[in-house]
C-alpha positions, 0 to 999 in steps of 0.5 A: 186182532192185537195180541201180547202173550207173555209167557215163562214165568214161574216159581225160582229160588234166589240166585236163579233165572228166568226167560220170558218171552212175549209174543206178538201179533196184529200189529207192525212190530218192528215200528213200535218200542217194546216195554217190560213192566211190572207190578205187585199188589198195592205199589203201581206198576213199575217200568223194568226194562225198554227197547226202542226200534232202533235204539239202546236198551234202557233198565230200571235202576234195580234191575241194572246188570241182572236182565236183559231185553232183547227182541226178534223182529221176525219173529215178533218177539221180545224177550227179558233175560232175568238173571241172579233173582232176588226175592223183590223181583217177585211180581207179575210181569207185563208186556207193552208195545207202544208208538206214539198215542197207541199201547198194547198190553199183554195179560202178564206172566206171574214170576215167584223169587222164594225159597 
């Protein structure tokens, strides 16, 4: 069946850093774009960061030149660089697969920017 397990989030100081990673199974990850997306409680879910299969990254403009996406189609992965955290990055962060009519979501991985 298809899975997205998104994982390494977790509490970081302003300033800090962050790697998440998504795993992915159960489909043909090389044909379909990879999405990092997030979402806190009462504001709707906000797209963060994109890769498509064959094409440049794409970056919400708040995040521009602090993250990086990535991914390793071997291996099935995408992963999301966070760098320089800010205390409105705080949310849970998703991972989403999609190609044309068909998206994957994964359960979302909580990441905490306090001191």
């Amino acid at each position: 069946q298809v899975t997205l397990v998104e994982s390494g989030g977790g509490l970081v100081q302003p300033g800090g850093s962050l790697r998440l990673s998504c795993a992915a199974s159960g489909f043909p990850f090389g044909a379909y774009c990879m999405d990092w997306w997030r979402q806190v409680p009462g504001k709707k879910r906000e797209l963060v960061a994109s890769l498509m299969t064959g094409g440049t990254p794409n970056y919400g403009d708040s995040v521009k030149g602090r993250f990086i996406i990535s991914r390793d189609n071997a291996k099935a992965m995408v992963y999301l660089q966070m760098n320089n955290l800010k205390s409105e990055d705080t949310a849970v962060y998703f991972c989403n697969a999609w190609q044309m009519d068909t998206n994957y979501w994964g359960q979302g991985t909580q990441v905490t920017v306090s001191s």
